[in-house]
C-alpha positions as CSV (number, residue, x, y, z in Angstrom):
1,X,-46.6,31.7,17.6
2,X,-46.8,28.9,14.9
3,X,-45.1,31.3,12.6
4,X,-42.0,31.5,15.0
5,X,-41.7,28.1,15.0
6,X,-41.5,27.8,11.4
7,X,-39.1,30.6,11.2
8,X,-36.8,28.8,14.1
9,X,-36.9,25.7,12.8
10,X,-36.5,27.0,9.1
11,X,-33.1,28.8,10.4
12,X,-32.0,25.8,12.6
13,X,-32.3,23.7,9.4
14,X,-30.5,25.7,6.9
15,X,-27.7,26.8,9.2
16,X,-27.2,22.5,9.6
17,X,-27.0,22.3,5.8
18,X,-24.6,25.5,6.0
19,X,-22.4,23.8,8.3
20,X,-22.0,20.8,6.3
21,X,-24.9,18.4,9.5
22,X,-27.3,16.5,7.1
23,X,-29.5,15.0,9.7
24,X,-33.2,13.4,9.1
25,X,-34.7,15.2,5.9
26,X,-32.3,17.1,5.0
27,X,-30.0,14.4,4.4
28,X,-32.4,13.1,1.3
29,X,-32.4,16.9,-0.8
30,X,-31.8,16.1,-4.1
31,X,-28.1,17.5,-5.4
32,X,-27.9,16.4,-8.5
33,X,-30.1,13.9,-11.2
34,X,-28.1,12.1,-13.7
35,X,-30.7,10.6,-16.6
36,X,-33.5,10.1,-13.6
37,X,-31.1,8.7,-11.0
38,X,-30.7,10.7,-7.9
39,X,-27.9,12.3,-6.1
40,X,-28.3,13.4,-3.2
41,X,-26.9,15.8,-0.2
42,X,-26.3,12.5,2.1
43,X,-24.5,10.2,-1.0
44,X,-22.2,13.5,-1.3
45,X,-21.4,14.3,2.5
46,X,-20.9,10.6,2.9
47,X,-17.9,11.2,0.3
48,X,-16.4,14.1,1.7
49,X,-16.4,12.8,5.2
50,X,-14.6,9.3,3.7
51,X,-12.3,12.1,2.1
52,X,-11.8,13.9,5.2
53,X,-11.5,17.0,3.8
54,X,-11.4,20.4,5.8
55,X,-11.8,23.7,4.8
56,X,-9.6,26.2,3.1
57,X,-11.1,28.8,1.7
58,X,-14.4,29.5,-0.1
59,X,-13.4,29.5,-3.2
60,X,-10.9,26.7,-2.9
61,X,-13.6,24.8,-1.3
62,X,-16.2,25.4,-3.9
63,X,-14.0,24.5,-6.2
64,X,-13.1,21.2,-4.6
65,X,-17.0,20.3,-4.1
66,X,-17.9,20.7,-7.8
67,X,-14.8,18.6,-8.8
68,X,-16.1,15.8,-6.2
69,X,-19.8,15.8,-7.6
70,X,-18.3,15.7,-10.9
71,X,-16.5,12.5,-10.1
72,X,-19.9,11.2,-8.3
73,X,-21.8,12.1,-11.4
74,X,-19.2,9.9,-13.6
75,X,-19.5,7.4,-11.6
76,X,-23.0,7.2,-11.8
77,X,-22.6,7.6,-15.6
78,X,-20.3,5.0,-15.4
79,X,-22.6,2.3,-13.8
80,X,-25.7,3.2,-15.5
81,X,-23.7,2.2,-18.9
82,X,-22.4,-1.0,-17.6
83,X,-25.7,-2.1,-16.6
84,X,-26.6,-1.9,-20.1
85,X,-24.2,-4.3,-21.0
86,X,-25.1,-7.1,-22.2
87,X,-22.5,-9.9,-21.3
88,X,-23.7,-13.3,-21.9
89,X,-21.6,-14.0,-24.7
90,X,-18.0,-12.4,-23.7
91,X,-16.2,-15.9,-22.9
92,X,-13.5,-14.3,-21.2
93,X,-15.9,-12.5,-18.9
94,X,-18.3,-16.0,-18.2
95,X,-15.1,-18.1,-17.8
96,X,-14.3,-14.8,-15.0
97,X,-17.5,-15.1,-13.5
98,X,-17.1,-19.1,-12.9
99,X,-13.9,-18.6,-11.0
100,X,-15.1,-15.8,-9.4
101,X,-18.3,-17.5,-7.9
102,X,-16.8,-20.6,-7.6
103,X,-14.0,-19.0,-5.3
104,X,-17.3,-17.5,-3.4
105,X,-18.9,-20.7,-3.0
106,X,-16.0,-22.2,-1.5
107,X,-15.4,-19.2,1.2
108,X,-18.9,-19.6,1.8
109,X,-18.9,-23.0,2.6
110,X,-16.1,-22.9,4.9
111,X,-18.0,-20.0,6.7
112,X,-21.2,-21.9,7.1
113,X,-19.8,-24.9,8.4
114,X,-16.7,-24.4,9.6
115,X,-16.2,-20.8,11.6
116,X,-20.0,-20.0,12.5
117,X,-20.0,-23.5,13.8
118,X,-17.0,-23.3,15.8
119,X,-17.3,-22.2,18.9
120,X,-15.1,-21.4,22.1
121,X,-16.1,-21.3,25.9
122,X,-15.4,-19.3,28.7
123,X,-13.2,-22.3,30.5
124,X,-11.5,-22.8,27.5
125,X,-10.2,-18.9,27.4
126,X,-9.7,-19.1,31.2
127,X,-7.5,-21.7,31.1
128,X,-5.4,-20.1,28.2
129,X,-5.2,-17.5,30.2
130,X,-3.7,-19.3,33.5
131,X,-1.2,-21.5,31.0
132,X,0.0,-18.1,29.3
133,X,-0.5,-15.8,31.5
134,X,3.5,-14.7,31.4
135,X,2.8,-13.7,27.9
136,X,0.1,-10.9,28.8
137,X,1.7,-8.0,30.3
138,X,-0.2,-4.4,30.2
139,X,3.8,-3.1,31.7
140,X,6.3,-5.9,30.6
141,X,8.8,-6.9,32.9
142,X,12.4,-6.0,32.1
143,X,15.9,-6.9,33.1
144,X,19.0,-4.8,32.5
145,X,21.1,-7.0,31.1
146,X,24.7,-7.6,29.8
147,X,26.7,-11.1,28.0
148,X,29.8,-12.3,26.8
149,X,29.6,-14.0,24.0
150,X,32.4,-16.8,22.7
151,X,31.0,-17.3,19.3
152,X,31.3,-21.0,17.8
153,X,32.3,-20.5,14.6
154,X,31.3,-23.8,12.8
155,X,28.0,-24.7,11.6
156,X,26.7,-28.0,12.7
157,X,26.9,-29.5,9.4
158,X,30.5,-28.8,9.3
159,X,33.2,-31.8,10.1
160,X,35.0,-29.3,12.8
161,X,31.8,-28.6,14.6
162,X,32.4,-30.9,18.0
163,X,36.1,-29.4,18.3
164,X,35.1,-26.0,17.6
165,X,32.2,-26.0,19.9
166,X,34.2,-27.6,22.8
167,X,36.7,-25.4,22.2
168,X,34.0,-22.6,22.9
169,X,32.7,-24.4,26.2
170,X,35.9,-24.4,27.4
171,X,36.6,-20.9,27.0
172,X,33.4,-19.8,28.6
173,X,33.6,-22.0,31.4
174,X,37.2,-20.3,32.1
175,X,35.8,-17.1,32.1
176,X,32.9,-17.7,34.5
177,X,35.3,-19.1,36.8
178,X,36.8,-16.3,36.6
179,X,34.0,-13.9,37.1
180,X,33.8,-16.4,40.2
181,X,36.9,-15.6,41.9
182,X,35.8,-11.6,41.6
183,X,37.4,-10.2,38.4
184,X,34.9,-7.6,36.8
185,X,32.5,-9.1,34.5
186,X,32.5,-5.9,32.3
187,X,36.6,-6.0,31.9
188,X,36.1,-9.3,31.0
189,X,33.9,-8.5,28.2
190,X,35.4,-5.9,26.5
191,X,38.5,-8.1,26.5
192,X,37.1,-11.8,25.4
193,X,33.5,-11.2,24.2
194,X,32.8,-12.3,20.4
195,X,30.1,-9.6,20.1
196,X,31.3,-6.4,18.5
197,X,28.5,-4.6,19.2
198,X,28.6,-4.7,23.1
199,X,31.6,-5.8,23.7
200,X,33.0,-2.0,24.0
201,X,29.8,-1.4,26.4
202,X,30.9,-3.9,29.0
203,X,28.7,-6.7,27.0
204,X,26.1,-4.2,28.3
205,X,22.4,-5.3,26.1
206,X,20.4,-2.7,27.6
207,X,17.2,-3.4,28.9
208,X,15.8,-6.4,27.4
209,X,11.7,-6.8,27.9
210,X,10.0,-9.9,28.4
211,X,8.5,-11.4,25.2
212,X,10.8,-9.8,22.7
213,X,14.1,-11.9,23.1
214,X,14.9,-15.9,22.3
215,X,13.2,-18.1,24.2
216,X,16.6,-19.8,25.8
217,X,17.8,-16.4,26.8
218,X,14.9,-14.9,27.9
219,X,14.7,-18.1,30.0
220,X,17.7,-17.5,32.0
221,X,17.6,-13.7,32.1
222,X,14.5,-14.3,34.2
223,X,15.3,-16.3,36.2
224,X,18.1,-14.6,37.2
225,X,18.4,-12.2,40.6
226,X,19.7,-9.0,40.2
227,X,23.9,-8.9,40.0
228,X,23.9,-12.6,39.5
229,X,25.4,-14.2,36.8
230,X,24.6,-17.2,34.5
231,X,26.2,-20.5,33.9
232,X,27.3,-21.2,30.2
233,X,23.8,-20.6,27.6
234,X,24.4,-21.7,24.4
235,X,22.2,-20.5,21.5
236,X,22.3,-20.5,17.7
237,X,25.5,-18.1,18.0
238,X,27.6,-19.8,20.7
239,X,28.0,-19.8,24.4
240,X,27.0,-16.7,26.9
241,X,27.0,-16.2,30.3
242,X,24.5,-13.3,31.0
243,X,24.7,-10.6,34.0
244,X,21.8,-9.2,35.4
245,X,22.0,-5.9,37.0
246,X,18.3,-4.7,37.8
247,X,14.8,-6.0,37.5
248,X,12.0,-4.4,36.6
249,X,8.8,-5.9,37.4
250,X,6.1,-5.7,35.0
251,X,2.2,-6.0,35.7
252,X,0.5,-8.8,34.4
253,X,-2.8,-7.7,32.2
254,X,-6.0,-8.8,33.8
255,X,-8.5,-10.9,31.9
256,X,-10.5,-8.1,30.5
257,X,-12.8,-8.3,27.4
258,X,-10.1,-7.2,25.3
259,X,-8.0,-10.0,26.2
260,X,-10.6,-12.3,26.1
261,X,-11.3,-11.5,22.6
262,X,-8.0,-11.7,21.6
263,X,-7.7,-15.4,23.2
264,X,-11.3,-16.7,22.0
265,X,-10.0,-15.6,18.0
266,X,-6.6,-17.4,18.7
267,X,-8.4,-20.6,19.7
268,X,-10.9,-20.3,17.5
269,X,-8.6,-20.2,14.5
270,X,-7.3,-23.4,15.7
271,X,-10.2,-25.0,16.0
272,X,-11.0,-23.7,12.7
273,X,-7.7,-25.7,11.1
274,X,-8.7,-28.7,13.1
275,X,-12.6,-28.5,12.0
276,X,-11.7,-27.7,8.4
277,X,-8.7,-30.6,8.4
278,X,-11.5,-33.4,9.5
279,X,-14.5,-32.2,7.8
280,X,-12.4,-32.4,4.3
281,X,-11.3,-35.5,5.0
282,X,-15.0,-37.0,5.9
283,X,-16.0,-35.5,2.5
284,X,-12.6,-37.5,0.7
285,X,-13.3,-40.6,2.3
286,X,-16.6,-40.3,0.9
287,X,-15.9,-39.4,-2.3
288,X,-16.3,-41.8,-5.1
289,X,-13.3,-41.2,-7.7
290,X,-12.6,-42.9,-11.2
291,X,-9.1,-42.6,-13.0
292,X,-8.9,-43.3,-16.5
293,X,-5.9,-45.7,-16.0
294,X,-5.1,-46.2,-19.6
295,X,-3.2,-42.6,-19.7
296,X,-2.1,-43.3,-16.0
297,X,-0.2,-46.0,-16.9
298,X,2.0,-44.2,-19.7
299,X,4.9,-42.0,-19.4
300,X,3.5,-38.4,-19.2
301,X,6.0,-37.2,-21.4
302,X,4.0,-39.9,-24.3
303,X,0.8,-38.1,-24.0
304,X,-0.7,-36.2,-26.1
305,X,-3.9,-33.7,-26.4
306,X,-5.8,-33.2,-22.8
307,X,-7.4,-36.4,-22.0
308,X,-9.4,-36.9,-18.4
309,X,-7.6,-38.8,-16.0
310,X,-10.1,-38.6,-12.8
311,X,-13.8,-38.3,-12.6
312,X,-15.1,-36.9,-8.8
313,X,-18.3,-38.2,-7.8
314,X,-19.3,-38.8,-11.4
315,X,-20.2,-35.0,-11.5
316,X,-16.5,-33.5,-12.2
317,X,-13.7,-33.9,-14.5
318,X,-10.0,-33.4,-14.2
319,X,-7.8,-33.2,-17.3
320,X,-4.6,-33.5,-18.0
321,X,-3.4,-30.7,-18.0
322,X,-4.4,-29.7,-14.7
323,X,-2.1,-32.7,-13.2
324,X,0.6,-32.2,-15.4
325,X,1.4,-29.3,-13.8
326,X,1.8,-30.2,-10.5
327,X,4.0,-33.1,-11.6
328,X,7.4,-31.9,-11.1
329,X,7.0,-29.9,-7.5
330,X,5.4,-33.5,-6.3
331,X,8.2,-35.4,-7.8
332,X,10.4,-33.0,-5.4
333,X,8.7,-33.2,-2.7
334,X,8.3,-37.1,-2.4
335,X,11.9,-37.0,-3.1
336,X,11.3,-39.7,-6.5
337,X,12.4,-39.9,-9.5
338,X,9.4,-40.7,-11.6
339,X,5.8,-41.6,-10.4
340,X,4.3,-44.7,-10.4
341,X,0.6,-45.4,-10.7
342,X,0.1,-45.7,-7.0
343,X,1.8,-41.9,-7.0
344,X,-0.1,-40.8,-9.6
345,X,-3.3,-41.9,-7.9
346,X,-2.0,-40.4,-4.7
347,X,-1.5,-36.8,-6.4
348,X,-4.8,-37.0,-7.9
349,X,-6.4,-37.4,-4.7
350,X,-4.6,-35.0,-2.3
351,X,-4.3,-32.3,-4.7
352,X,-6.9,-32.4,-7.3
353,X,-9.9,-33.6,-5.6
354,X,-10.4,-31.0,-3.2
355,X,-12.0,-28.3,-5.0
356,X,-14.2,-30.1,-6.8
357,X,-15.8,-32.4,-3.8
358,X,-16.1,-28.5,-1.4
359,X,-17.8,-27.4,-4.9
360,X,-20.1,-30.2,-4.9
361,X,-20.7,-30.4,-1.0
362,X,-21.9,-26.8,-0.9
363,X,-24.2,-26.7,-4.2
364,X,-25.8,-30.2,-2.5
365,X,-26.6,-27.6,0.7
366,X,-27.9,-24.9,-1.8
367,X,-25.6,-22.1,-0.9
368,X,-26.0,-21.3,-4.8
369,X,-29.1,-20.5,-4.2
370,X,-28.3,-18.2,-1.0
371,X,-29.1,-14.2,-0.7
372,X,-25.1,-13.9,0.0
373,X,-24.2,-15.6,-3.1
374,X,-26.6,-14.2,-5.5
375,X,-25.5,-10.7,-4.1
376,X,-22.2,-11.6,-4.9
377,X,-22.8,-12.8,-8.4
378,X,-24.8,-9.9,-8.7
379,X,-22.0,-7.0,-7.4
380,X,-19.3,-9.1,-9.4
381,X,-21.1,-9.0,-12.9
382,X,-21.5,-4.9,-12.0
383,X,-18.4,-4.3,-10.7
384,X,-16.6,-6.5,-13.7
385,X,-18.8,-4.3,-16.6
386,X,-17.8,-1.0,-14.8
387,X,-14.3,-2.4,-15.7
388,X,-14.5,-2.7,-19.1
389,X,-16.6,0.6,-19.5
390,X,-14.0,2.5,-17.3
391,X,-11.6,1.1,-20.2
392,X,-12.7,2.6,-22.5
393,X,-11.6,6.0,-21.4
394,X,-8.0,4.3,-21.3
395,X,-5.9,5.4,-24.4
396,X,-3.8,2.1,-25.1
397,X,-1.0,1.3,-27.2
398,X,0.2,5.2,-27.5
399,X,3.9,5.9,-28.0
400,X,5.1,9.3,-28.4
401,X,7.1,9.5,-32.0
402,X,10.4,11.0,-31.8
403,X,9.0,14.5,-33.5
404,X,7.1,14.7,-30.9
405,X,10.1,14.2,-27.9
406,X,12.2,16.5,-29.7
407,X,9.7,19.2,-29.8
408,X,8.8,19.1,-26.0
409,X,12.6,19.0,-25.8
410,X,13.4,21.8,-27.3
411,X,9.9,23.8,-26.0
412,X,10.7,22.8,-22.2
413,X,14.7,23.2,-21.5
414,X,14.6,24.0,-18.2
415,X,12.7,20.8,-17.3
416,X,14.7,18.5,-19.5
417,X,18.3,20.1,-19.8
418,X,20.6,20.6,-17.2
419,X,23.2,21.9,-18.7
420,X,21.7,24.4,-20.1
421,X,22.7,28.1,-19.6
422,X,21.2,31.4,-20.2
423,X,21.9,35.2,-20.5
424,X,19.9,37.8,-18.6
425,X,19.1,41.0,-17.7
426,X,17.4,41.7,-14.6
427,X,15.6,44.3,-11.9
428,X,14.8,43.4,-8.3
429,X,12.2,45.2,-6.7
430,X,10.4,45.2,-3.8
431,X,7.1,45.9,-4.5
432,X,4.8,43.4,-7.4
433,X,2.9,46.8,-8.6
434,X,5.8,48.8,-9.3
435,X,7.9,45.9,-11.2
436,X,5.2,45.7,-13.7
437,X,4.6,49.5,-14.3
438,X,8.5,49.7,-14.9
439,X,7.6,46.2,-17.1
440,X,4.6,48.3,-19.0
441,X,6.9,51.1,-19.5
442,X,9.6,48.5,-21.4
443,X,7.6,46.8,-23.2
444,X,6.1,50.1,-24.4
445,X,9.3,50.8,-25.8
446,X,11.6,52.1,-22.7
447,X,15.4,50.6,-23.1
448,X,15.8,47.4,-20.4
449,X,19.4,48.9,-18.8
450,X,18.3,52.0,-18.4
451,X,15.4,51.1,-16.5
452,X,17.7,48.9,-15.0
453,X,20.0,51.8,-13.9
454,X,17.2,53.9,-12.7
455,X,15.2,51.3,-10.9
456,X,18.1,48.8,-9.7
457,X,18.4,49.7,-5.7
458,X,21.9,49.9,-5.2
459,X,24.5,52.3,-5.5
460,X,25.4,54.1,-9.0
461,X,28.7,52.8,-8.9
462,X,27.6,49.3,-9.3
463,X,24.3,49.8,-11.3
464,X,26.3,49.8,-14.0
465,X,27.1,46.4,-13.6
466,X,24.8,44.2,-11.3
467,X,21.7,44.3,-14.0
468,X,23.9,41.7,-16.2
469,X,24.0,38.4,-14.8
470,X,25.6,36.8,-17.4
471,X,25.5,33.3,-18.1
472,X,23.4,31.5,-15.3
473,X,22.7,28.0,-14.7
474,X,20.2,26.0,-13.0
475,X,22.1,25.9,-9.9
476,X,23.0,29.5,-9.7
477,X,19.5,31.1,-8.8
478,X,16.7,30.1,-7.6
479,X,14.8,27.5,-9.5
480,X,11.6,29.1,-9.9
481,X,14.1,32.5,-11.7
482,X,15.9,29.6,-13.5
483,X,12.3,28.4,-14.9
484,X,10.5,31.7,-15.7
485,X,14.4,32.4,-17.6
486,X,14.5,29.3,-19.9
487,X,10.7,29.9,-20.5
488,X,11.5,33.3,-22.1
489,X,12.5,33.8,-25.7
490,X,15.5,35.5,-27.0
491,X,14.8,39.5,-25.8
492,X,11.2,38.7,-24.3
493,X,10.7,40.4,-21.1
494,X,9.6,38.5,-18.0
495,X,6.5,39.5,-15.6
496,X,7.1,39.8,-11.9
497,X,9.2,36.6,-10.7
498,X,8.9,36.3,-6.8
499,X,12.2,34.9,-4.9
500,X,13.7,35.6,-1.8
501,X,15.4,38.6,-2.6
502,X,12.0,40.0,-3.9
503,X,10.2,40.5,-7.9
504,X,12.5,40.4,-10.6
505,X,11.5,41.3,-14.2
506,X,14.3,39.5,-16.4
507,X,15.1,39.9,-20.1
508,X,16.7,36.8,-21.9
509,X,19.7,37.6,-24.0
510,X,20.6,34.5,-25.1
511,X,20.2,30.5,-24.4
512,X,22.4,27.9,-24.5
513,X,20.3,25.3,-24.7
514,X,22.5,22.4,-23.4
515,X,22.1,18.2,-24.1
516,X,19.4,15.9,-22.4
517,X,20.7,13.6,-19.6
518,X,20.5,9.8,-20.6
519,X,17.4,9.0,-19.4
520,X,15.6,12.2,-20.3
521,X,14.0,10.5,-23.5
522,X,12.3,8.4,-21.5
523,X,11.3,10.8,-19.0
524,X,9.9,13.2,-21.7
525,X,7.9,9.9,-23.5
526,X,6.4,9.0,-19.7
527,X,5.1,12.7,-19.7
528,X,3.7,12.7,-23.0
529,X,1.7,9.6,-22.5
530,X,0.3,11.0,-18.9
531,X,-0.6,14.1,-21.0
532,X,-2.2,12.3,-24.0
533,X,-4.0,10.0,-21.3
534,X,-5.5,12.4,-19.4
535,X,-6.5,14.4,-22.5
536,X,-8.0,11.5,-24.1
537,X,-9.8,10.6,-20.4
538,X,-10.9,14.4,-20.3
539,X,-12.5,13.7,-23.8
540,X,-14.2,10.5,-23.1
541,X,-15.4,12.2,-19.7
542,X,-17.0,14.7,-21.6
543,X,-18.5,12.9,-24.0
544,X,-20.3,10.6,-21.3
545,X,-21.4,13.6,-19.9
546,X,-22.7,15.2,-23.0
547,X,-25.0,12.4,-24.1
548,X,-26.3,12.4,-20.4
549,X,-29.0,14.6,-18.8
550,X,-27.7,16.1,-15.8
551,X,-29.1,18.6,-13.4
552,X,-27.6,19.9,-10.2
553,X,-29.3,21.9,-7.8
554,X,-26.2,24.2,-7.8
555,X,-27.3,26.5,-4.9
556,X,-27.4,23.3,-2.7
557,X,-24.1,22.6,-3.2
558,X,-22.6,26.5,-2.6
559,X,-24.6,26.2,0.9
560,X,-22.7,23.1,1.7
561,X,-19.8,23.8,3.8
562,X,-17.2,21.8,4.7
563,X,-16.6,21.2,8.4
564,X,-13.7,21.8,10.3
């Protein structure tokens, strides 16, 4: 009895792994070990599930495993050689790092005391709820509506405005007097209406949902009862009176916990804003800052070198440089010609202070010293020394000469030239086999048009004729014919090329190998440096590989399957 049990559970267990269901110890078999690191079944069905990958066929798919744990095994390759490096004296990594953490710090901060301190109640989301509710619809209300527009064509700014606009007013009121008396809104509209784009419709808009459209229309479309029409509404285009036809009502959504969601991460962004506004401005008002008044006082343009110009807190320094910068968009924003001292001072302490007082506020709570910011430190330093080993499988500063452009030129014609022409023979058949016995017997010696006139099916009459295409170009056949043509040298015979019409062997008579198009140069130099990148990648690859010691438990991966 134990023994069936065994044998069940042995079969239940390796059908799972067959199927591609890594549960509870299967998930930890080892697939591969890269120089003692371990890689196993879970790591690599966690990457073809994120690849969502589905079966095609089983060699297809065993190809496509062994090309993904190839890429899993660089990687790991990749990371056990960057944490090797040894960066403490790269500058431009450590001046990287500061920023990077810095940045971190900051966020960190501001998530500490700011958003998991701010909070939002259930009264507050109820009553956003009751003041909005004509904003939440789970079916939104809509009015079949049509307008006449009489545009006013001034802008405000212009001198003509007032005349043009009451000359607008009183055109629209004449026409909703009009409509008043009973003439046909719609007549009217095709007749008088400034827009082009409904005016032939009768003014007709369609149906215009709630939420969507300007407030001051929407404003009026709703309130409107069905076949009524609208006094004079002027908007940002000109005047309208606005007919609506039918009303569909839409039902409101209730107060469900996806609403409520919604609403507590509106307000609590606000609050956010608000918190964040007066909890910067407690630490300024705090702050004790120092200018070095002596460079203040000149003319920037006089001053040389980078001297310091503020001291925050007697802990951080800002240069020059760093206000210089931010001299001319302040100059336009305060609308001056030159700053003073005063302006100088002001500039200093709205735009330079900031950083360094949230800096110093969260090292004086220890954040630096928190498991979210050494983990951050930590994946940075990693992730930035993967970088640079990554780049070294880059090949940089490659240019293909021009021996080189001509060559592929000249080797790939019917990728590059599109003028170019050539001669053939050819034989259509319809079955692959027989083409290339017919192709053995020719290239065993047998003459090309007189297998041609035995083999071509059609009538004798015309055998004599229809083997000799002539002169083709690229848009004359079909492109994959064209290809396997220009790929042929002068009397070369083809194998079996599939089209439409069925397997052709073709025999090149002669090329006319045309000129590039303008931009072909450059197109051939993008290829060639693709090509020389991913050859010099495939080296580097192997190398990393080659110095490694890799096994892979090769029968673990052929049992994987993927799932469908």
């Amino acid at each position: 009895m134990k023994n069936k049990i065994a044998l069940c559970f042995f079969l239940v267990t390796t059908l799972l792994v067959i199927q591609g269901f890594v549960p509870g110890r299967v998930i930890s078999q080892v697939l591969a070990k890269v120089n003692g690191t371990t890689l196993t079944l879970g790591d690599f069905d966690k990457r073809i599930k994120s690849l969502n990958l589905r079966p095609i066929s089983p060699e297809e798919d065993q190809k496509r495993k062994e090309e993904i744990l190839d890429k899993l095994i660089l990687e790991i390759l990749v990371e056990q050689k960057a944490k090797a490096l040894n960066l403490s004296s790269d500058e431009e990594f450590l001046k990287l790092k500061k920023e990077h953490v810095e940045e971190f710090l900051l966020d960190l901060l501001y998530k500490k005391q700011i958003v998991d301190k701010t909070e939002v109640s259930k009264t507050e989301i109820d009553s956003f709820y009751k003041e909005h509710q004509e904003e939440f619809w789970e079916v939104p209300e809509y009015a079949k509506t049509s307008h006449i527009l009489v545009q006013v064509r001034a802008d405000s700014s212009d001198s003509n405005f007032f005349e043009e606009d009451q000359k607008a007013f009183k055109k629209i009121t004449e026409l909703k007097r009009r409509i008043d008396q009973g003439e046909d809104f719609a007549s009217l509209a095709k007749e008088y209406s400034d827009d082009e784009t409904t005016k032939d419709k009768g003014g007709f808009l369609g149906n215009l949902r709630r939420g969507i459209i300007i407030p001051e229309f929407q404003k009026v479309v709703f309130s409107l009862k069905p076949g009524e029409v609208s006094s004079p509404v002027r908007t940002k285009d000109g005047y309208h009176l606005i007919l609506v036809s039918e009303i569909k009502k839409g039902k409101p959504q209730k107060l469900n916990q996806k609403v409520r969601k919604n609403i507590s991460d509106y307000l609590a962004k606000g609050k956010e804003r608000e918190n964040a506004q007066k909890y910067l401005e407690n630490l300024k008002n705090k702050a004790f800052l120092v200018y070095n008044e002596e460079v203040l006082i000149q003319a920037d343009s006089t001053i040389t070198g980078n001297p310091w110009i503020m001291i925050v807190n007697q802990k951080d320094t800002v240069w020059f440089k760093d206000y210089y910068v931010l001299v001319p968009g302040y100059i336009q924003y305060k609308n001056i010609t030159f700053l003073t001292l005063e302006d100088k001072k002001e500039l200093l302490s709205d735009h330079l202070t900031v950083a360094p007082i949230l800096k110093q506020e969260a090292l004086s709570l220890g954040y630096q010293r928190s498991i979210e910011y050494k983990k951050e430190e930590k994946n940075f330093v990693l992730n930035q020394a993967k970088k640079m080993v990554g780049a070294e499988g880059e090949l940089k500063n490659y240019y293909p000469s021009e021996e080189e452009i001509k060559d592929y030129y000249l080797a790939h014609p019917e990728e590059t030239s599109f003028d170019s022409s050539v001669h053939v023979y050819h034989i259509v058949f319809d079955d692959s086999n027989e083409a290339e016995k017919v192709r053995e017997e020719i290239l065993g010696g047998a003459d090309f048009v007189e297998m041609a006139q035995k083999y071509f099916p059609a009538d004798n009459e015309i055998k004599e004729a229809v083997y000799d295409l002539g002169y083709i170009s690229r848009q004359e056949m079909p492109e994959q014919f064209f290809k396997a043509a220009m790929k042929l040298k002068v009397g070369e015979v083809s194998p079996p090329v599939k089209t439409q019409w069925g397997y052709h062997l073709i025999k090149v008579v002669d090329k006319k190998i045309g000129s590039p198009p303008e931009n072909s140069q450059k197109i051939i130099e993008a290829k060639l440096q693709r090509e020389k990148m991913d050859e010099f990648r495939r080296d580097w690859e192997g190398k990393l590989k080659a110095d490694a010691n890799i096994r892979i438990n090769h029968k673990l991966l052929e049992k994987y399957q993927l799932k469908k």
